[in-house]
C-alpha positions as CSV (number, residue, x, y, z in Angstrom):
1,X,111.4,231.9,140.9
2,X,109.7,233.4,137.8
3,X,111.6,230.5,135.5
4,X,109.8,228.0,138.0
5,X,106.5,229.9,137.8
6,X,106.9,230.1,133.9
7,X,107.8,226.0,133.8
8,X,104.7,225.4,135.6
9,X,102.3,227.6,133.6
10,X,103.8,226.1,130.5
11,X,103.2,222.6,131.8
12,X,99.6,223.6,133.2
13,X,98.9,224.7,129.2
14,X,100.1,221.7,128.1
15,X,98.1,219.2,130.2
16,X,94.9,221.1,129.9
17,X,95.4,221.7,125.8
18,X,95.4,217.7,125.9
19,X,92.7,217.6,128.2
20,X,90.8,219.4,126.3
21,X,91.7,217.9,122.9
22,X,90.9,214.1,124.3
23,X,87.4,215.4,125.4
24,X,86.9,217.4,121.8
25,X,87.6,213.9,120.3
26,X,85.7,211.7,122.2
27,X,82.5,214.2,122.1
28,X,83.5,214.2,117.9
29,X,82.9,210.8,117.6
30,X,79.7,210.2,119.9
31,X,78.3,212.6,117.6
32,X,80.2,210.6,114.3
33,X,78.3,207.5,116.3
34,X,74.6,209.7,116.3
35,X,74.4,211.1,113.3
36,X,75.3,207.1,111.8
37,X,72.6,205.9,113.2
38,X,70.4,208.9,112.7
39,X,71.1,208.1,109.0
40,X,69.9,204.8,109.3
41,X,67.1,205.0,111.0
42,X,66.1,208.0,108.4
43,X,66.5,205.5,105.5
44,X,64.4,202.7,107.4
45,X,61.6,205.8,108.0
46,X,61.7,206.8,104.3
47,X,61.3,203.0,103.2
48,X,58.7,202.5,105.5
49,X,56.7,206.0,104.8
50,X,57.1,205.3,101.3
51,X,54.9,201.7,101.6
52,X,52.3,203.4,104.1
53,X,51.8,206.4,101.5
54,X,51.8,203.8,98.4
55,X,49.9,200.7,99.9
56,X,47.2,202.5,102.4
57,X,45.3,204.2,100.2
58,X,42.4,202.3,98.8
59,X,43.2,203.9,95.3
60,X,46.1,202.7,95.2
61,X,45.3,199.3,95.8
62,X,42.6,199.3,93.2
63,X,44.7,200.9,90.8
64,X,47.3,197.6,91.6
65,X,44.6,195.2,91.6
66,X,43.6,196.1,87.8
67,X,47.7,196.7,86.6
68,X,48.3,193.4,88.1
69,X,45.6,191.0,88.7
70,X,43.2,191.7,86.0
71,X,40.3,190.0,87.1
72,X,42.1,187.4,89.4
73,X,40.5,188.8,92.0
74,X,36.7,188.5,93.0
75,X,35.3,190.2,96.0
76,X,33.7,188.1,98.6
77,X,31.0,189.1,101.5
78,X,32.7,188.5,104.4
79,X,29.6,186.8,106.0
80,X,30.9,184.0,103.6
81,X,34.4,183.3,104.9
82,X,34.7,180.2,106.8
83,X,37.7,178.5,108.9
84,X,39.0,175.6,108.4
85,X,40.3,173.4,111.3
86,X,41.9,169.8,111.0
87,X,42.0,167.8,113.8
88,X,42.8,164.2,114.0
89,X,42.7,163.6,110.2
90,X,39.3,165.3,109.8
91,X,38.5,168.8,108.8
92,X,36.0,170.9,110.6
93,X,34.3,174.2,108.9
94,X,33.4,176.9,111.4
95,X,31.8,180.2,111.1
96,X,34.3,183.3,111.4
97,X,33.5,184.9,114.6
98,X,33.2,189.1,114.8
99,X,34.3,190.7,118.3
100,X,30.9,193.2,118.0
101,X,28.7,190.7,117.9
């Protein structure tokens, strides 16, 4: 009787050990699977904060107007900006329409 009881405790160690260690494993590699994409979507967040911080700042974009476009650009009143329509071979020139007024 105790060889039997022995036998089965053995056995009942065994299956739960490789219960255990399948669950362990599968856990493991939704984690592996997580932190990937964790990793990517930190390098798509570092790319993108590093534009915002670099392009949003009105210094910035004056300091890039004079390093690269000298005097290229002119700035406009934007009373004066028009849009341009073509329809049926003919172009039409309309006013540029504000939502407060």
């Amino acid at each position: 009787m105790s060889k039997l009881f022995v036998i089965l405790l053995i056995i009942s160690l065994i299956l739960s050990t490789a219960l255990i260690k399948n669950s362990t494993k599968r856990i493991d590699d939704e984690i592996f699977v997580l932190k990937e994409n964790i990793r990517g979507l930190k390098k798509d967040f570092e790319d993108i904060k590093l534009e915002y911080d670099y392009l949003s700042s009105a210094e910035k974009l004056l300091e890039y107007q004079n390093l690269y476009f000298d005097n290229e650009l002119v700035k406009k009143n934007i009373k004066e900006i028009k849009i341009i329509n073509k329809k049926l071979k003919k172009l039409e020139v309309e006013e540029l329409k504000f939502i407060n007024e």
